[in-house]
C-alpha positions, 0 to 999 in steps of 0.5 A: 514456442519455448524450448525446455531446458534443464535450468543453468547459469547463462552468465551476464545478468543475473537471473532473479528467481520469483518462487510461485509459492510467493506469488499472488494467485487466484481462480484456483491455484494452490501451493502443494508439495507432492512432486518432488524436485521443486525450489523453494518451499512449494510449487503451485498447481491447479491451473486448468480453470479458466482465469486462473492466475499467479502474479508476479511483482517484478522491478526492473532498472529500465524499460526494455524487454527481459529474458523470462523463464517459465520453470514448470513440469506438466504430468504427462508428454502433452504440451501445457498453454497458459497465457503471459501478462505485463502490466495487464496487458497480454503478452502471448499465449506461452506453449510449454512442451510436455515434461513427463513430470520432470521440472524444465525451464523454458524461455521467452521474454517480457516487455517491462517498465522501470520501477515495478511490474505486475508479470502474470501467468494467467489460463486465458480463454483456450489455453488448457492450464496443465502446468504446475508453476515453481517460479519464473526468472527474469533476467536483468531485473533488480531485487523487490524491496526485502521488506515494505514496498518496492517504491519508485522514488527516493526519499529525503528527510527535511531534517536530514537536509542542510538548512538554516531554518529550525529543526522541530522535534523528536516530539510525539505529544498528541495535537504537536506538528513534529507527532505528525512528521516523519521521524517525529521531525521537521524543518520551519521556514518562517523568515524571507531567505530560509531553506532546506537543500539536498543533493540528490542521489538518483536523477530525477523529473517529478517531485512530492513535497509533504509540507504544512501551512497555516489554516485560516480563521475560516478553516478554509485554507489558505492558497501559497506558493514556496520557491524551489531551486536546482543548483542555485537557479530557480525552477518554479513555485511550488503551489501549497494549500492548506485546504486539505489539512488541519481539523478540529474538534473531537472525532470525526473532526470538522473544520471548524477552528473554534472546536480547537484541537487543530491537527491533520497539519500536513499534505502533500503536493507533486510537480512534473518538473520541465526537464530532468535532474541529475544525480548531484544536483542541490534540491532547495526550497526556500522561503522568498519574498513573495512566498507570503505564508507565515511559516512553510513546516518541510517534512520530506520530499520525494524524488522519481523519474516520472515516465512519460505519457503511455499510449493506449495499446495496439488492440483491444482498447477503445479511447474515451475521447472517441465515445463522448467523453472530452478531458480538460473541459472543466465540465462534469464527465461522469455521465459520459464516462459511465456511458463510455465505460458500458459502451466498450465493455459491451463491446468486449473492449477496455476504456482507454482514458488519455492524459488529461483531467476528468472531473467526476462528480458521482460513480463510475460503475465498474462490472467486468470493466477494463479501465486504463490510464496514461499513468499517475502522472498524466491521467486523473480522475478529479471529485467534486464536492465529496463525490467522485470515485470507482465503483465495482458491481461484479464481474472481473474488472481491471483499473490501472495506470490513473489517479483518484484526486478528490476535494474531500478536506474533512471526514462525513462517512455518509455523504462523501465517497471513497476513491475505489469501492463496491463488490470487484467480483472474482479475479479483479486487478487493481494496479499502479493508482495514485489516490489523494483527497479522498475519504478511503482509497479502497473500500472493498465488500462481498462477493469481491474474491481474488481481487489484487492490488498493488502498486498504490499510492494513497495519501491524505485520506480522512478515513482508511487507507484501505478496508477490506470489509464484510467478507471479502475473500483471498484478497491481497494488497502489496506493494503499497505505499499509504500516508497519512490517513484520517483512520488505520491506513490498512483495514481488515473488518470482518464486520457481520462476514468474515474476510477470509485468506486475506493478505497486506504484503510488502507494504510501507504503511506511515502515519495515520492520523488516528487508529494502527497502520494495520488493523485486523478486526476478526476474520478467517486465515488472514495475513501482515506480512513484509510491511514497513510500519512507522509513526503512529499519532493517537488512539493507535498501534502499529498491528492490531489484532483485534476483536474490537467493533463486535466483528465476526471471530478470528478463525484459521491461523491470523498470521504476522511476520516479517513487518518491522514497526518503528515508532508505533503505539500511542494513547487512547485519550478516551480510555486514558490507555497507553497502546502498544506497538503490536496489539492483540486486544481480545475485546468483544469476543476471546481471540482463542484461534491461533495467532502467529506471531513471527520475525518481527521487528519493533523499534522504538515503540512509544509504550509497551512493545507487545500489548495483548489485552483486555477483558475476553482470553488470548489462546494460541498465541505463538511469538516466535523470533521477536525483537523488541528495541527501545520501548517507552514502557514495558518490552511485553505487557500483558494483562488478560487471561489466556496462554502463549508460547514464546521463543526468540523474543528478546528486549532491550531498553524497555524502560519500565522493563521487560515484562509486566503479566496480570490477569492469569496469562499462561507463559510458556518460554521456549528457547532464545529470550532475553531481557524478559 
């Protein structure tokens, strides 16, 4: 077992610290400050509950395994155990000698993959959890993304490439393609011989393209190809779609192109390439003679290297293809998952789904499940007609490692399935999924309590992002990436019950097609915090802080900090309202519990760069440490009753200038504002 040391410099790698008061936690700890000598601002205690966990996001440059560090104290000379967890998967039960109530570090090591990690501490089935935790060290590991989330991929710009096609944009006019592009920019290739090229920066194996093509008469879609190239020599055609893009009409937008109004213009498209490409290489997509759409408009493409297949784990796991379920057969596999999934968890034992394709056509239940891929790349889960997706019925269940691909190419919230759904119990992990073509990505309700996710990627949706709804509790989504939705690409909705001790953190939220890139809809102490917020389209914020849809009131403190938002806000053709990028708009009840507001960047909004509104009061709104640059109306525009404090909060560039106060609002300025 570890040996306990007092903490030193080992020299060689760094050691990077994950302090436990910024861990995720569920099943019983909490951050306290009584014993002194502990880093940072709080350690955590109350382990002694089985299922009590901290989880840790760790990002690592390549898979290996890593020096670990447990910094701890127990109370006494008794020896404490807790249970060490990667990706899910156990490591060892972790022996940490007796302190006396001295802080120690003890070391051991962890198996890791490249890109992000989930690295838990966990009180398991015979383990006494007496520790209190103030944080681990990995040695070796690379820094989390200061702010959004830590992504695999590198991103390229179509705008940024060289080309010698057009460029559309800056354009943030609603029902126009660059208002829908990232950056409010893109590149059209409508004539044989157009390109785009970049030079990659990173080696790379996998690609995502966001692309739009033209629909057709039908509202149907069309079937393309476009061709891509490295270093002049062509790889492959890409297959394009405009199946799942361009709607009509008013809300909730059918695919009838008589309705006129056409919008959603983009998807998105990924491919394995056949080997890998290095750093240097000239990336093009051109246009060729037999890539027969009209116009091929470029928005960005990823770039990754993708890792190959897992296999399924030592023990503890049983294969699908071993309980009746065959993938790649173009036969309808819900059944026999269903049967597969109870089978193994009957027997104590997680689903292991092999790389493949499973075509699902209804729900695959979830109750104290462990369901596990061969990762995003290799193992999916693919709807049929509207339907297909995860749902929880209780118990503590784990999804990881696998993609949700629907066929859903317009919204009917009633008849259509979200990708993960239902009530996921206590302590439930939702970890590296890959969601596209569905109606929501994840559709959480009550009794769902310390569920963690992260790690996703969702795309292309024709409703929320995510929803945590209806008195889901302690919840947290992070390190996420979410694109294009049809509606908020994170929600909070408090509708009837509150959503309580709630967190979005350390996510890169762009573009949904209608509504915020957060909304946060009543509720009890919930949380945004360390996300990257960009390009909102209509009827739309970056954060919303809203009493809007009649939910439960906010109570506790709501806290937003440290989330940058950039070219965020839009108008509300409905109410002809002109929306900031924060929004706290007090609507079907006053928002009088406090609201912290603190260390946010707002860049280039489209209106106003703080809006708090409209008919019910504001009361306890602090605003500390806001930066507001570039906004296409006023800096804060105010125009309900209520009071706030603000300091620190400067604005520049404000076209319609700093400040505009109507409706009895009470200003209380501290210290350090500027421009206002």
């Amino acid at each position: 077992h570890p040996t306990p040391t007092t903490p030193t410099d080992p020299g060689g790698p760094t050691t990077l610290t994950h302090q436990a008061e910024n861990a995720f936690v569920s099943g019983g700890p909490a951050k306290a400050t009584t014993a002194s000598g502990y880093e940072g601002s709080a350690y955590l205690s109350g382990f002694t509950a089985t299922g009590a966990r901290a989880v840790f996001a760790v990002n690592a440059p390549g898979a290996a395994t890593y020096p670990l560090t447990v910094r701890y104290r127990t109370p006494d000379a008794a020896a404490s155990t807790v249970t060490l967890l990667a990706n899910g998967t156990t490591v060892r039960r972790v022996t940490l000698p007796g302190t006396g109530g001295a802080w120690k570090s003890a070391a051991t090591d962890v198996p890791l993959r490249a890109a992000l990690n989930h690295v838990s501490l966990r009180t398991a089935a015979g383990d006494n959890g007496t520790l209190q935790l103030d944080g681990i060290g990995v040695t070796g590991s690379t820094p989390n993304s200061a702010r959004g989330a830590t992504l695999p991929y590198t991103t390229y710009e179509a705008e940024s490439g060289s080309t010698n096609a057009t460029t559309i944009g800056p354009d943030r006019t609603y029902l126009t393609v660059p208002s829908e592009s990232s950056g409010r920019k893109a590149v059209v290739l409508d004539a044989t011989g157009e390109y785009v090229q970049f030079t990659l920066t990173e080696p790379a194996n996998a690609l995502t393209l966001r692309y739009s093509v033209p629909d057709n008469a039908a509202g149907t879609g069309i079937d393309t190809t476009l061709s891509v190239y490295a270093d002049g020599t062509q790889l492959r055609d890409l297959s394009l779609s405009s199946k799942y893009s361009w709607v009509y009409g008013s809300y909730p937008y059918g695919n009838d192109p008589s309705q006129g109004a056409g919008h959603h213009f983009f998807d998105e498209t990924r491919t394995l390439l056949t080997a890998g490409l290095p750093a240097g290489t000239v990336l093009k997509f051109q246009k060729d003679a037999g890539d027969t759409a009209a116009s091929y408009t470029l928005d960005l493409v990823e770039t990754e290297t993708a890792p190959g297949a897992l296999t399924m784990p030592a023990t503890g796991f049983v294969s699908a293809t071993t309980l009746g379920v065959t993938p790649d057969d173009s036969t309808d596999d819900t059944g026999a998952l269903n049967t597969a999934v109870a089978t193994a968890t009957s027997q104590g034992k997680g689903l292991w789904l092999p790389a493949g394709t499973y075509n699902i056509s209804g729900h695959v239940d979830l109750a104290g499940a462990d369901l596990r891929g061969a990762g995003q790349w290799h193992t999916v889960l693919r709807g049929r007609n509207g339907k297909g997706g995860l749902f929880g019925r209780g118990g503590t269940s784990n999804v990881q490692d696998l993609m949700i691909a629907g066929d859903v190419s317009y919204r009917d919230d009633a008849n259509f399935d979200a990708a993960v759904e239902g009530d996921f119990g206590k302590g439930s992990t939702l970890t590296n999924l890959w969601i596209q073509h569905t109606k929501v990505g994840l559709w959480t309700d009550a009794p769902t309590d310390g569920l963690y996710a992260s790690g996703l990627r969702i795309r292309d949706t024709f409703a929320d992002g995510v929803n945590l709804h209806k008195g889901t509790r302690a919840t947290e989504v992070s390190q996420s990436s979410v694109r294009n939705t049809g509606d908020d690409g994170l929600a909070m909705y408090s509708e009837a019950q509150a959503v309580t001790d709630s967190a979005f953190r350390f996510n890169t939220v762009q573009l949904p097609m209608l509504a915020n890139t957060v909304g946060v809809y009543g509720g009890h102490g919930n949380r945004v915090e360390d996300n990257l917020l960009a390009d909102t389209v209509t009827g739309s914020s970056g954060i919303a802080i809203s009493s809007r849809f009649a939910p439960v009131p906010f109570s506790g403190t709501t806290s937003v900090q440290r989330n940058t938002l950039t070219r965020t806000g839009g108008y509300e053709p409905n109410w002809q309202s002109e929306l900031g990028a924060l929004w706290i708009y007090a609507d079907s009840s006053d928002i009088t519990a406090p609201v912290l507001v603190k260390d946010n960047e707002i860049l280039d909004s489209t209106y106003s760069g703080l809006l708090i509104s409209w008919q019910k009061n504001v009361g306890a709104l602090t605003v500390d440490g806001l930066k507001i640059d570039q906004a296409g109306s006023h800096g804060i525009e105010i125009n309900s009753a209520g009071a706030g404090t603000f300091s620190g909060v400067t604005v520049a560039g404000a076209a319609a200038g700093g400040l505009s106060s109507t409706g009895g609002f009470t200003i209380t300025r501290g210290t350090g504002n500027t421009g206002w």
